[in-house]
C-alpha positions in Angstrom: 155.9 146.4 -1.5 155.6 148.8 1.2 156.4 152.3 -0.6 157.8 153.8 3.0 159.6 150.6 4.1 161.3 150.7 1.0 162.0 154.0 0.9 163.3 154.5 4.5 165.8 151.1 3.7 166.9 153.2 0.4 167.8 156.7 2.2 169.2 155.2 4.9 171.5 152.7 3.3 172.6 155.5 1.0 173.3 157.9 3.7 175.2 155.8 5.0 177.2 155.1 1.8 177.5 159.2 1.5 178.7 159.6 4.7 181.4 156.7 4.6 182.4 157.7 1.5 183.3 161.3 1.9 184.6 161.2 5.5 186.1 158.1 5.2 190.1 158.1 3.6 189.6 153.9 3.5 186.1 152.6 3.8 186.9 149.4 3.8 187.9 150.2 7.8 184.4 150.5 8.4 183.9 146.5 7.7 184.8 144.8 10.8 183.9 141.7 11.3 185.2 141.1 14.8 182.9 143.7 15.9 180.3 142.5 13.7 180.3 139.3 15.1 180.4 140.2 18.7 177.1 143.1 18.2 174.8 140.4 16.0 175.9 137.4 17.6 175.4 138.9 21.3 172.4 140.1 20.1 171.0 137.0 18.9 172.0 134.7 21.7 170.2 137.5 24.6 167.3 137.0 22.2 167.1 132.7 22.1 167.7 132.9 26.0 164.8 135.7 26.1 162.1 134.2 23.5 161.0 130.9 23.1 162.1 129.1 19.9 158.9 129.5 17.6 158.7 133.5 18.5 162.2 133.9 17.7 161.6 132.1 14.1 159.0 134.5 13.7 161.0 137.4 12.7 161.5 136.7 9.5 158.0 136.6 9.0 157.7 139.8 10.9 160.3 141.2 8.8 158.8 140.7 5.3 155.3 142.3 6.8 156.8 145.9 7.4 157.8 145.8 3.7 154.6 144.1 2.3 151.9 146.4 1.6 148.9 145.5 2.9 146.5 147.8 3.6 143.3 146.4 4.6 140.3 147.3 2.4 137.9 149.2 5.4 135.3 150.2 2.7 134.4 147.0 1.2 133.8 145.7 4.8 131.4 148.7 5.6 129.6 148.1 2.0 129.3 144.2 3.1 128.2 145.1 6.5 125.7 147.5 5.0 124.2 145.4 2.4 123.5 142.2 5.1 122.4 144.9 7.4 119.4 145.4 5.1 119.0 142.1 4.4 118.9 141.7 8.3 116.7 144.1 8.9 114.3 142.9 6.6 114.6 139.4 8.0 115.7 137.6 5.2 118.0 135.0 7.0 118.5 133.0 3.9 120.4 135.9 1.9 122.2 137.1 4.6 123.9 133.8 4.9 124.7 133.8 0.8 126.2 137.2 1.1 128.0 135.9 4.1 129.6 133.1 1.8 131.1 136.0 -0.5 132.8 137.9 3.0 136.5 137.4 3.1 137.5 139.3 6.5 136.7 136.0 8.7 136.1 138.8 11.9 133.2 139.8 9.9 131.8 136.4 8.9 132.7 135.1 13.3 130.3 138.2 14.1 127.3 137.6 11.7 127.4 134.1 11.7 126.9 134.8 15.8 124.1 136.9 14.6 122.3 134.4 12.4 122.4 131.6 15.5 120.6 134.3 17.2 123.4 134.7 19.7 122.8 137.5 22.4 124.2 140.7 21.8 126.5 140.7 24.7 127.7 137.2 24.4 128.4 138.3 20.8 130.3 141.7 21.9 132.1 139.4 24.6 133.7 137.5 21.8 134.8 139.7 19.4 136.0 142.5 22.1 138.2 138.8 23.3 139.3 138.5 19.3 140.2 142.2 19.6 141.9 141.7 22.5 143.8 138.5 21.8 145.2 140.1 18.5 146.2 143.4 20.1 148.5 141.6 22.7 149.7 139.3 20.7 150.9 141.9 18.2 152.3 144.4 20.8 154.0 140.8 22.0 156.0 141.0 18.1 157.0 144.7 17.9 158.0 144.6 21.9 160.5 141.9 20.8 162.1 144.0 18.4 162.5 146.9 21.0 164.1 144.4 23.1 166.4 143.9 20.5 167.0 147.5 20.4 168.4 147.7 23.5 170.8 144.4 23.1 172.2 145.4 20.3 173.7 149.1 22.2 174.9 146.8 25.2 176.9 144.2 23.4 178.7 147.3 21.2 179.6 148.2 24.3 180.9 145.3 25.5 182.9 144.7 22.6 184.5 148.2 23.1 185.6 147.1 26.4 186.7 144.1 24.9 189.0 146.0 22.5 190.1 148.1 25.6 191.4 145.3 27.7 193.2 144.3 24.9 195.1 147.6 23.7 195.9 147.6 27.3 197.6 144.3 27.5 199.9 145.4 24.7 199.9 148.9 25.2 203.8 148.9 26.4 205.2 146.6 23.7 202.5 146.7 21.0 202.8 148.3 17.6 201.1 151.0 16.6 199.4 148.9 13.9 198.4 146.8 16.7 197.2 149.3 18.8 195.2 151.0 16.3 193.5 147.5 15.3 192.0 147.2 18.8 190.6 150.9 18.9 189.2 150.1 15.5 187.3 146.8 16.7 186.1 148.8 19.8 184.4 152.1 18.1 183.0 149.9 15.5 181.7 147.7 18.0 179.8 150.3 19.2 178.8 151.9 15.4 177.1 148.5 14.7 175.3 148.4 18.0 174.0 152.1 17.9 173.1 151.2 14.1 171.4 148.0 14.4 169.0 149.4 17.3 168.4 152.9 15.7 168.1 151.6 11.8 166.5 148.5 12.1 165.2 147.2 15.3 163.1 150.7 16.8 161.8 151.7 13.0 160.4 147.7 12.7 159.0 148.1 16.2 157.3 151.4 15.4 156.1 150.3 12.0 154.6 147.1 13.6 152.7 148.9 16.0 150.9 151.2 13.4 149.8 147.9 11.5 148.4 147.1 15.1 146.6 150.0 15.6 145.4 150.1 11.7 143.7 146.2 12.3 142.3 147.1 15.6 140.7 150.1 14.4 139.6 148.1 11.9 138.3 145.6 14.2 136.6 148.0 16.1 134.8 149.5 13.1 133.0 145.9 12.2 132.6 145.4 15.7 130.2 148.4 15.8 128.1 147.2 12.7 127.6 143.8 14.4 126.3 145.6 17.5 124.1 148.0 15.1 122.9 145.2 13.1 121.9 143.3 16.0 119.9 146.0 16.8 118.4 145.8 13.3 119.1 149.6 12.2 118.7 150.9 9.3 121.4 150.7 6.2 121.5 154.5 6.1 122.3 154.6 10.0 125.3 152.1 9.8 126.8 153.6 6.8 127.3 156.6 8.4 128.1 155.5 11.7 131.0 152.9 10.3 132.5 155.7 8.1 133.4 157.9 11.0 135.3 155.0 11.2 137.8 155.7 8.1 137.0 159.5 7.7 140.2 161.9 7.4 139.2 165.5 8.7 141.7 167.7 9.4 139.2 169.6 12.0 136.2 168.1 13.3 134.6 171.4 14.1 135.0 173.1 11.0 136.2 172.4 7.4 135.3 175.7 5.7 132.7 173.7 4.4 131.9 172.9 0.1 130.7 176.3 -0.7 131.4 178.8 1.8 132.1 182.5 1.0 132.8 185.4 2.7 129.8 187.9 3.3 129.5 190.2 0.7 130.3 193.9 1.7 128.1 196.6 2.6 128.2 200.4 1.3 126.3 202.2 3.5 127.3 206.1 3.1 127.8 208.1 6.4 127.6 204.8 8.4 131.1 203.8 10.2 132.1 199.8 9.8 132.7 198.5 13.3 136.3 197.3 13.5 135.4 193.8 14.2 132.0 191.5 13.4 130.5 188.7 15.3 130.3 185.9 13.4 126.5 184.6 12.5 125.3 181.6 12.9 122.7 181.2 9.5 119.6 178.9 11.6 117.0 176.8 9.1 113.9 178.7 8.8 110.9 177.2 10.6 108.7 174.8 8.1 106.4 176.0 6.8 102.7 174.5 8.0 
């Protein structure tokens, strides 16, 4: 399970609770199914005329990924890509394709097999930069269908408050005030629902959908740089370092205050005034010696 997912569903259904509970004299008026109906339903039906059939089934699916966890393993692919590198580089075509056997990310195995069939480099750039390209859309395609969804489900509370309205005006003159207060009831909560469904569910879903996109393309990206380097037949040490600027997390890129950096020990020098302010010094290698 998703630790997040699960934890935003937690604090947000519990808010919720809270809130009812201690503002609420009767919480059971905050169950209407009239409204219910007319927000999910009007919802659902915008979405079977918007989507084709088989993308609408697909949110389920879609669903249980924003609360399954998983995180896609970038390290083992760089320590694969590394090892066949060398192997590459040394021309051993028969071990790369065993260690190939062992690779379970099938973008990685598309890219070297390419390689072994002695592909050209651009044609094999042109395909994966397609792979990358199909995925990316088709995924932005998923999470664009639940922000589409978060802007049905607003509309149609709306409508069912001015559903509500029309009636409590048709028995405004003669109605009871029980009656009367059952319409206002279906029409705010008509609205709740609608506000709740696109804020709660639909947008959070959306947002957390787009991360896993940008997490696989990056990831996508990263092998798609080995393939190029191994094509090019460079060195193990080169394409380790180059594919972990990939997954490195550095706060600043300029300067990290480094393993073992201490301030500059102070001076006592009597009779001599410290200048308010020092430049700070850049420490250059010395020269080798010959």
């Amino acid at each position: 399970m998703n630790p997040s997912s699960v934890i935003g569903a937690v604090v947000g259904l519990l808010t919720l609770l809270i809130v009812v509970a201690l503002s609420a004299t009767d919480a059971s008026m905050y169950l209407n199914l009239p409204g219910l109906a007319i927000v999910l339903g009007g919802t659902c039906a915008a979405l079977f005329i918007a989507y084709p059939l088989q993308e609408v089934l697909r949110i389920f699916k879609l669903v249980r990924t924003v609360f399954r966890n998983d995180q896609h393993d970038q390290q083992r692919d760089i320590e694969e890509l590394v090892s066949m590198a060398q192997l590459w580089m040394n021309t051993d075509v028969h071990k790369v394709e065993q260690a190939l056997k062992k690779v379970s990310n099938p973008f990685l195995r598309t890219g070297v097999q390419l390689i072994i069939d002695n592909t050209p480099e651009d044609q094999i750039i042109e395909v994966l930069q397609w792979r990358v390209a199909r995925l990316r859309a088709r995924e932005q395609a998923e999470a664009q269908m639940f922000r589409v969804m978060a802007t049905f489900a607003p509309a149609f509370g709306m409508l069912g408050t001015l559903v509500a309205l029309i009636n409590l005006m048709a028995v405004l003159g003669d109605g009871s005030m029980t009656m009367i207060g059952q319409h206002l009831a279906v029409g705010l909560m008509t609205t709740f629902y609608g506000i709740l469904l696109a804020n709660l569910v639909c947008k959070p879903i959306a947002l957390k959908l787009e991360r896993r996109t940008a997490r696989r393309i990056e990831s996508m990206n990263m092998v798609l740089q080995g393939i190029s380097m191994m094509c090019e037949k460079r060195g193990p040490a080169v394409v380790r370092e180059t594919l972990n600027s990939f997954v490195m997390h550095v706060e600043d890129e300029i300067y990290d205050g480094g393993l073992t950096a201490k301030a500059p020990p102070k001076s006592k020098t009597e009779g001599q005034v410290k200048p308010a302010a020092q430049p700070v010094s850049i420490t250059r290698p010395a020269p080798a010696r010959q």
